[in-house]
VOLO-628599 format. One line per 5 residues: number of its first residue (from 1); their letters; for each residue x, y, z of N, C-alpha, C. Coordinates in nm, 2 decimals. Layout:
BEGIN
NUM> A> X/Y/Z/X/Y/Z/X/Y/Z ~ ...;
***
This chain:
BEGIN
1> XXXXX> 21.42/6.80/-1.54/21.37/6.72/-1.43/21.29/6.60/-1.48 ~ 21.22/6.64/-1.62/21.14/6.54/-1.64/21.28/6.39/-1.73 ~ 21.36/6.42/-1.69/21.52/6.31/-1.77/21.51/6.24/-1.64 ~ 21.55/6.32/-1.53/21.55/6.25/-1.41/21.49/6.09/-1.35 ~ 21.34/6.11/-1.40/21.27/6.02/-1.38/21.29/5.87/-1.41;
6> XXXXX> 21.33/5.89/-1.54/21.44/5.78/-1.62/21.56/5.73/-1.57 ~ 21.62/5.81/-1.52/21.79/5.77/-1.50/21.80/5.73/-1.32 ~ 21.70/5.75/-1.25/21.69/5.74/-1.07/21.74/5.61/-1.09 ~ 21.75/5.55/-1.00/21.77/5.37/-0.99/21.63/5.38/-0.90 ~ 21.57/5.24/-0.94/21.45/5.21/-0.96/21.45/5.16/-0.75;
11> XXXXX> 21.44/5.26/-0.64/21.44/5.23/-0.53/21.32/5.27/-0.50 ~ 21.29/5.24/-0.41/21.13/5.21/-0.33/21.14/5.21/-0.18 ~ 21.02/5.26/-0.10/21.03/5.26/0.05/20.85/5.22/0.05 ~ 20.88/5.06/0.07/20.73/4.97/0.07/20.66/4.97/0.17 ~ 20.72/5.05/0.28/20.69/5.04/0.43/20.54/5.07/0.44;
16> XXXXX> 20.46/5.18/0.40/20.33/5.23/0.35/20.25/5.09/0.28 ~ 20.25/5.04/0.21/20.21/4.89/0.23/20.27/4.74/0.30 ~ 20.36/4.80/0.35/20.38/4.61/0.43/20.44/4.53/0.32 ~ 20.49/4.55/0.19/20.58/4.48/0.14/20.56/4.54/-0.05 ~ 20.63/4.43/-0.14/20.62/4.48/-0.25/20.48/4.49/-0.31;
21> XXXXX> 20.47/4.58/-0.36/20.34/4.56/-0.45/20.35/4.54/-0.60 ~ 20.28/4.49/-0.69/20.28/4.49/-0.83/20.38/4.60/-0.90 ~ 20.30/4.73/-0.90/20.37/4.82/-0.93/20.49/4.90/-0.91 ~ 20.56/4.86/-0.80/20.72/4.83/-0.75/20.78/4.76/-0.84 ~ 20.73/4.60/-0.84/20.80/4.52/-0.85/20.79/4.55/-1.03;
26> XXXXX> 20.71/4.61/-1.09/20.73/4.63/-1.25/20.80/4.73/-1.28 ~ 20.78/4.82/-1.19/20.90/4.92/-1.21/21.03/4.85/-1.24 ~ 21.08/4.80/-1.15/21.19/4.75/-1.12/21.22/4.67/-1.25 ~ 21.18/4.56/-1.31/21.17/4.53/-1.39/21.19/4.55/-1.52 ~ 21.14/4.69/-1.53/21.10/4.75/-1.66/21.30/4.81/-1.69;
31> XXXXX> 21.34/4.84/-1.60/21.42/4.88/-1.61/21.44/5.06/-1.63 ~ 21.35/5.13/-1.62/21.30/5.29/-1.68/21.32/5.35/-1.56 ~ 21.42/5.38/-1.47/21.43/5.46/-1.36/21.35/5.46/-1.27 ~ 21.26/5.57/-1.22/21.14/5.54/-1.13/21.01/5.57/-1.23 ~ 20.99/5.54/-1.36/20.88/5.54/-1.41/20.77/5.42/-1.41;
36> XXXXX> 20.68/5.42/-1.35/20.60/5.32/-1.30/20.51/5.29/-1.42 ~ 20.48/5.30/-1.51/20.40/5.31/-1.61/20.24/5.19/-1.50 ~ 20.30/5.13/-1.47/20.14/5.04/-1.38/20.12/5.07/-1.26 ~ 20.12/5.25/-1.23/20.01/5.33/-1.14/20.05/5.47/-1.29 ~ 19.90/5.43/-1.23/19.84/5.55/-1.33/19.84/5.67/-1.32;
41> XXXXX> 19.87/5.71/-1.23/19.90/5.88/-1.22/20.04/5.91/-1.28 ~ 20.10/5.83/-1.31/20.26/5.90/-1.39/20.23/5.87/-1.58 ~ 20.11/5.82/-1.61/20.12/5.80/-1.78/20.12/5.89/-1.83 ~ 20.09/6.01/-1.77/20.08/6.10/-1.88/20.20/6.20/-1.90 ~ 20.29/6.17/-1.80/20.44/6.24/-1.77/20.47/6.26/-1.89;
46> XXXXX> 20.55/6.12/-1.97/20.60/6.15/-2.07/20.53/6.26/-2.18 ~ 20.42/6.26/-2.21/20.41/6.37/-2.29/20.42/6.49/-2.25 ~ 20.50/6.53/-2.11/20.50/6.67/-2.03/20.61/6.70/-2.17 ~ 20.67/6.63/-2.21/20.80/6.70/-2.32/20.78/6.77/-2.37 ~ 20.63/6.81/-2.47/20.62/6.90/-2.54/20.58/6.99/-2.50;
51> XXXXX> 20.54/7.00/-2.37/20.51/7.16/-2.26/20.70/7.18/-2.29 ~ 20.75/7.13/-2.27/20.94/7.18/-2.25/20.96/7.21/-2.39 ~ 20.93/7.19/-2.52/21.00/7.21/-2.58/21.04/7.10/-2.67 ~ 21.09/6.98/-2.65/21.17/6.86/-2.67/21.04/6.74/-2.68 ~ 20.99/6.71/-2.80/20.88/6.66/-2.81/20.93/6.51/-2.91;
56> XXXXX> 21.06/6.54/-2.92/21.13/6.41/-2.95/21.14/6.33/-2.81 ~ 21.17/6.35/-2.74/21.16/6.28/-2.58/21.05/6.23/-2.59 ~ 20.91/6.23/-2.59/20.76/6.17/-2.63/20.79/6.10/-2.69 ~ 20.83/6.12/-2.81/20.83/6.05/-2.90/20.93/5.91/-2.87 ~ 21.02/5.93/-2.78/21.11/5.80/-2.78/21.06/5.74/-2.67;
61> XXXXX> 20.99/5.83/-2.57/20.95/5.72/-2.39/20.84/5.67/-2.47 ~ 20.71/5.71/-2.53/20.62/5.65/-2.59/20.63/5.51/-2.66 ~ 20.74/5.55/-2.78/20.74/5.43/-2.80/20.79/5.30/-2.74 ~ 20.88/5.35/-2.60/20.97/5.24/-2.54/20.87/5.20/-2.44 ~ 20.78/5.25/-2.42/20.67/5.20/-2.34/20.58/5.12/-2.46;
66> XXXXX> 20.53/5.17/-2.54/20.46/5.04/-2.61/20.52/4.90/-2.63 ~ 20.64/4.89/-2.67/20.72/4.84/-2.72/20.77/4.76/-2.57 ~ 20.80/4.80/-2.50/20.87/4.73/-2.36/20.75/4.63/-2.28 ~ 20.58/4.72/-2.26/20.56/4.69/-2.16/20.37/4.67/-2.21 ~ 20.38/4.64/-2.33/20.25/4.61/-2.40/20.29/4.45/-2.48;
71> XXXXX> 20.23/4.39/-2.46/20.22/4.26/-2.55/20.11/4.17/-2.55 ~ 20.10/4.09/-2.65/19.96/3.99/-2.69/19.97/3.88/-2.64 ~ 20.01/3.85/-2.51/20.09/3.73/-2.43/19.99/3.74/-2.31 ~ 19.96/3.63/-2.22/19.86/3.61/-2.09/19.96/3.75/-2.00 ~ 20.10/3.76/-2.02/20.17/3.82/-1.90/20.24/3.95/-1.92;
76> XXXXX> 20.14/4.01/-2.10/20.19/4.11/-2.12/20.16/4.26/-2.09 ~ 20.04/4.27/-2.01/19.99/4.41/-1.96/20.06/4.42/-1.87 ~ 20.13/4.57/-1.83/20.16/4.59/-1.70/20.06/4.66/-1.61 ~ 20.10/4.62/-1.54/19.99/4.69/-1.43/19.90/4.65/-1.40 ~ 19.73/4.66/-1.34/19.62/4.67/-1.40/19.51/4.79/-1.43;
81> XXXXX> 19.40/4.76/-1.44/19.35/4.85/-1.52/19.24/4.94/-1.42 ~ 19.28/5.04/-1.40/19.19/5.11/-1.32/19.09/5.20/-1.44 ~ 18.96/5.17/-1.46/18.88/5.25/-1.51/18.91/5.19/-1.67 ~ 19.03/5.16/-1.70/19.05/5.13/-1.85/19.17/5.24/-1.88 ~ 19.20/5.29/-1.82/19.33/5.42/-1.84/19.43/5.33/-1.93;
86> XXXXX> 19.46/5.19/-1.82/19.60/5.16/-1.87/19.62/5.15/-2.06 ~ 19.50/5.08/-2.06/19.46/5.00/-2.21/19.46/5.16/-2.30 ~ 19.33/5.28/-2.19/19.34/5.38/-2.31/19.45/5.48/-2.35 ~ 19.56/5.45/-2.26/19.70/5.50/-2.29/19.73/5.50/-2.38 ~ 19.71/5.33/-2.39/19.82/5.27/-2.53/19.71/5.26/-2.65;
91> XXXXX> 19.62/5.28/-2.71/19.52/5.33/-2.76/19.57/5.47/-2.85 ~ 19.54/5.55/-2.72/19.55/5.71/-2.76/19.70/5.69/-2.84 ~ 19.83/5.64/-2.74/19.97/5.64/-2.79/19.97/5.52/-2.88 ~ 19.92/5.47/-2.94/19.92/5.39/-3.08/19.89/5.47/-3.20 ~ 19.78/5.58/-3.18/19.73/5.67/-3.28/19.83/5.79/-3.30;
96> XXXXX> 19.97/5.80/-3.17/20.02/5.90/-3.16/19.99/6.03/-3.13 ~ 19.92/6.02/-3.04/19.86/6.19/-2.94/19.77/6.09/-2.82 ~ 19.75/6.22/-2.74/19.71/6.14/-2.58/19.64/6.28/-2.53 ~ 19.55/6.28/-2.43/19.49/6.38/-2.34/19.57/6.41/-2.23 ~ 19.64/6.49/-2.25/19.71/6.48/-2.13/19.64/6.57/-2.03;
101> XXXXX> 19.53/6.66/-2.04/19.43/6.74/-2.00/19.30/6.73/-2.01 ~ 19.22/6.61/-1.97/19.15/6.62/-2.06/19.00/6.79/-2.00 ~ 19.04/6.86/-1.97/18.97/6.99/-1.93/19.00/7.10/-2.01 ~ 19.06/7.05/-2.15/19.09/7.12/-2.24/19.06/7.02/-2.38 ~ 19.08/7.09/-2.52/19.02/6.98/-2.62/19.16/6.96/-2.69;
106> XXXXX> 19.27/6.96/-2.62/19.39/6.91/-2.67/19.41/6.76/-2.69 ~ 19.49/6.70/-2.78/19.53/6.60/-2.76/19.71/6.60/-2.77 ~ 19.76/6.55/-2.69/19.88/6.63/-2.72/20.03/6.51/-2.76 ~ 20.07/6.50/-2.90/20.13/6.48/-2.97/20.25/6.38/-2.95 ~ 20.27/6.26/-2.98/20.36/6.12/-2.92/20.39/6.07/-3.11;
111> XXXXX> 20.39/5.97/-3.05/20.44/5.89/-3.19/20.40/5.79/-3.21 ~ 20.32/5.80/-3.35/20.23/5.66/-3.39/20.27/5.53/-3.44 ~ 20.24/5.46/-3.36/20.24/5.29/-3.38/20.22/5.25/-3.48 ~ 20.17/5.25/-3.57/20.10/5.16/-3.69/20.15/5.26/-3.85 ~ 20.15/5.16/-3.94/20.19/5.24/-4.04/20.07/5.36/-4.07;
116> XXXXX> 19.92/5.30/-4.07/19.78/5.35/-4.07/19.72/5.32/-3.99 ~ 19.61/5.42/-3.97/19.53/5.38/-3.84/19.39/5.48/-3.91 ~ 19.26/5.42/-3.92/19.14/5.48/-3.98/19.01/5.51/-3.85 ~ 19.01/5.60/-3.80/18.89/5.62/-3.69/18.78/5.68/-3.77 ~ 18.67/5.60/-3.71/18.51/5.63/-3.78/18.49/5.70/-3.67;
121> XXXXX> 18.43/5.80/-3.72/18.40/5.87/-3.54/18.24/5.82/-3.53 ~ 18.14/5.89/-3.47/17.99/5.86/-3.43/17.94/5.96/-3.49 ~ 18.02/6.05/-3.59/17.92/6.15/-3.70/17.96/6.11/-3.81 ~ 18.02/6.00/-3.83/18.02/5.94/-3.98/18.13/5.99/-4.01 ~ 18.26/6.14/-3.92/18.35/6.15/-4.03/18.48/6.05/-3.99;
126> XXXXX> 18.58/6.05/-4.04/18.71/6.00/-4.03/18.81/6.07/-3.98 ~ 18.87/6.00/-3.93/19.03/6.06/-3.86/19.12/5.92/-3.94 ~ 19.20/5.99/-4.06/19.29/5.89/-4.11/19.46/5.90/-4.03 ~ 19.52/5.84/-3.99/19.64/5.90/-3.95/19.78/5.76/-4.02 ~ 19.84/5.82/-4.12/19.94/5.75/-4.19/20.11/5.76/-4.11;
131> XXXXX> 20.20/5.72/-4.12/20.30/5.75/-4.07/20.41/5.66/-4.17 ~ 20.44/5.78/-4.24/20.52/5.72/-4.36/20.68/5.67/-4.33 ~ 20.77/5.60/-4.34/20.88/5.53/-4.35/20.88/5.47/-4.17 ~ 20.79/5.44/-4.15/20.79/5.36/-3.94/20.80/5.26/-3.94 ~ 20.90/5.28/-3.83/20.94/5.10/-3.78/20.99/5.13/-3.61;
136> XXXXX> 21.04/4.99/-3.64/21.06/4.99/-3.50/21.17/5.13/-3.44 ~ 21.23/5.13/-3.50/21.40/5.24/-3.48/21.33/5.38/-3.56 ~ 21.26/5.37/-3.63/21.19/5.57/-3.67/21.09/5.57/-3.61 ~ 21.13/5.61/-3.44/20.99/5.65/-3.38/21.00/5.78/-3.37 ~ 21.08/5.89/-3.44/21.08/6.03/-3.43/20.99/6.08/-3.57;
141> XXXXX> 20.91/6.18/-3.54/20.86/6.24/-3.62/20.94/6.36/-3.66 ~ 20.96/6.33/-3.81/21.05/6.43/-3.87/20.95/6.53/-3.92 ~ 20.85/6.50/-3.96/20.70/6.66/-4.01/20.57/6.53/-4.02 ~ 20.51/6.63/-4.01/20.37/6.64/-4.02/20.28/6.73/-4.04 ~ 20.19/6.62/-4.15/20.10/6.77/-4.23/19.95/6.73/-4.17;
146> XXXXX> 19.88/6.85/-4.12/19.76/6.82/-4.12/19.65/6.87/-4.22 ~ 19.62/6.79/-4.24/19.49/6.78/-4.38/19.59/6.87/-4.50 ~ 19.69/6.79/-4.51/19.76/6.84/-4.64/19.87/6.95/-4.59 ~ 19.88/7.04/-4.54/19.94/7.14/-4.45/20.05/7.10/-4.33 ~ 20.16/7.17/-4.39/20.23/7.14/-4.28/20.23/7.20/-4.13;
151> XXXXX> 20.21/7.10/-4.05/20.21/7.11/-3.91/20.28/7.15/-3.82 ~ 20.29/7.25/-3.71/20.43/7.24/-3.62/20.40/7.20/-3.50 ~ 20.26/7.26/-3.47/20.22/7.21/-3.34/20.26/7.09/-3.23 ~ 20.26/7.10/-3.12/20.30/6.94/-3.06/20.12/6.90/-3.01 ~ 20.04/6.97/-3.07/19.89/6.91/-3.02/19.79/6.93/-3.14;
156> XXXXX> 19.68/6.84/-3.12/19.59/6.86/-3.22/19.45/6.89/-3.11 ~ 19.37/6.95/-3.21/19.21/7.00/-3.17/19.11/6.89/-3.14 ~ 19.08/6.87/-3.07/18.94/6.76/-3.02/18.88/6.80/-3.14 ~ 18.83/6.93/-3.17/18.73/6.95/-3.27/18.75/6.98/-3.41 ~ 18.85/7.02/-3.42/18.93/6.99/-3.54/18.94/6.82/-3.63;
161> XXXXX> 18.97/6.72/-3.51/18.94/6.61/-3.57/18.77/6.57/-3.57 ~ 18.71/6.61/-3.47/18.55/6.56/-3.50/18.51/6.61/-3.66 ~ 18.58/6.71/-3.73/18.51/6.77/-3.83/18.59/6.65/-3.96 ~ 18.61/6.56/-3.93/18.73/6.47/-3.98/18.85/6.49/-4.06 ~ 18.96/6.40/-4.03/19.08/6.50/-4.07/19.23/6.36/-4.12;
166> XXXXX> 19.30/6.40/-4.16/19.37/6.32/-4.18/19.54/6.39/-4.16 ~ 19.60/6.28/-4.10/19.73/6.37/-3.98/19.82/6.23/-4.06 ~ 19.94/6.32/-4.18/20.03/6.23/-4.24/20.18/6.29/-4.15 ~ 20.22/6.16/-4.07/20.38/6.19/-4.02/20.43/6.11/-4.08 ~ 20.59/6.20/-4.10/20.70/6.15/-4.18/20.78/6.11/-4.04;
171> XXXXX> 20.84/5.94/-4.06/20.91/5.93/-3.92/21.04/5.96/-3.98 ~ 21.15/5.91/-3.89/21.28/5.92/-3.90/21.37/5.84/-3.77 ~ 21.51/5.77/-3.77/21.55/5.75/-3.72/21.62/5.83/-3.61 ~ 21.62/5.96/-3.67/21.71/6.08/-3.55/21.60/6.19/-3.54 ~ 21.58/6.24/-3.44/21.52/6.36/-3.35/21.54/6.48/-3.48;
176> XXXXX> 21.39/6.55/-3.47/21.37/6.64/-3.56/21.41/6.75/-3.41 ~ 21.51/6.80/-3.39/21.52/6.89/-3.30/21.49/7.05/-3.29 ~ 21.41/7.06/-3.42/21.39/7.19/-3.46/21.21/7.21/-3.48 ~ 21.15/7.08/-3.45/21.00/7.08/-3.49/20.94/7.12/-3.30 ~ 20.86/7.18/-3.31/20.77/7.17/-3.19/20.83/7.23/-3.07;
181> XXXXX> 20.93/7.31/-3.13/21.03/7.39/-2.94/21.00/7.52/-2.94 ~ 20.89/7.59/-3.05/20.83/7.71/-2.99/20.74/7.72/-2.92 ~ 20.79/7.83/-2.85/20.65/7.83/-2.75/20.51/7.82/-2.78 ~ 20.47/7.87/-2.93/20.34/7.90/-3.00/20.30/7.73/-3.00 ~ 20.37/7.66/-3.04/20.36/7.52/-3.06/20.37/7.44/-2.90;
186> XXXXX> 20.38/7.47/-2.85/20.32/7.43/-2.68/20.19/7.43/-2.67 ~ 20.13/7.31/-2.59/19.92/7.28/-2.58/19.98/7.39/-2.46 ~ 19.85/7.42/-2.48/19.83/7.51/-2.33/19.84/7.48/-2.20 ~ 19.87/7.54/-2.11/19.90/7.54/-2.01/19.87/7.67/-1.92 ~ 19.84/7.60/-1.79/19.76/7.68/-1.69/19.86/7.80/-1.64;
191> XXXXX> 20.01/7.73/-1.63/20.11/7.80/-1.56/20.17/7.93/-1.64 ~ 20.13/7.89/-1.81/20.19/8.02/-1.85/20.07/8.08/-1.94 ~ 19.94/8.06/-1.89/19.80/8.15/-1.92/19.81/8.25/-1.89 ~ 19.84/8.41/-1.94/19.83/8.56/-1.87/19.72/8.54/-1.77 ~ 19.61/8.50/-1.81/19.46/8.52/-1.77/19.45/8.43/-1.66;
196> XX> 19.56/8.36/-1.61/19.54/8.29/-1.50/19.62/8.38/-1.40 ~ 19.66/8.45/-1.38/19.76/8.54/-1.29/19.69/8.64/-1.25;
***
């Protein structure tokens, strides 16, 4: 369901406001099905991938959203910015992980922008995050080690990084289809909590 979203043809019923609004008319534009990325209640969809299993999907909407609908141009933000969400999307998804909860200390796992990225936190420690052979076409994460250790997870610990930490992905041009599709390796979720039933 969450492919769907992508492939709809980008139609609209504007009648509820009396004509196009911004975020129609960027949809439409962007070319991405009905994914609106400029209302903010759909940013965090794309990372629904790694609740499914398929965390290469993140990894490719992520980047095609930085890449499509971010630029250093007067006409490159889409959208605008309620609260600062839009900006801290692309933030979180430059460093490669995002909150997609934030009522939990997940951050939950995309694909990093930058070859390096160095965060000073406000206790002095670091969060180093490298992402070895990246470019524009290796937006898939083939492994990842955290703090030396190889990683499967599709999330990392809020507090695990406060203790500071350094998160090395190896990219790749093709889908690691085998990393992050266990269920152990799913952030949590309310729907399949025993303790919530």
């Amino acid at each position: 369901m969450l492919d769907s979203v992508f492939i709809m043809p980008p139609t609209f019923d504007d009648s509820y406001y009396g004509g196009v609004i911004h975020e129609i008319r960027e949809m439409q534009i962007m070319n991405m099905g009905q994914y609106a990325h400029g209302n903010q209640p759909i940013q965090h969809m794309i990372y629904l991938y790694n609740y499914a299993g398929e965390p290469w999907k993140t990894q490719y909407w992520s980047r095609e959203v930085m890449d499509k609908l971010y630029f250093a141009t007067p006409d490159g933000y889409c959208g605008d910015e309620d609260n600062g969400q839009t900006s801290a999307w692309y933030v979180f998804s430059a460093m490669g992980f995002y909150p997609v909860c934030p009522a939990t200390d997940q951050y939950v796992l995309g694909s990093p922008l930058f070859d390096k990225i160095t965060v000073t936190l406000e206790n002095g420690k670091q969060v180093i995050i490298t992402s070895n052979n990246n470019s524009k076409n290796n937006r898939y994460v083939d492994a990842l080690k955290f703090n030396g250790a190889n990683y499967t997870k599709n999330w990392i610990s809020h507090f695990d990084l406060q203790k500071g930490a350094k998160l090395d992905f190896t990219m790749s041009n093709t889908p690691n289809r085998l990393k992050g599709i266990k269920e152990a390796d799913f952030p949590y979720s309310l729907s399949t909590d025993p303790q919530s039933k």
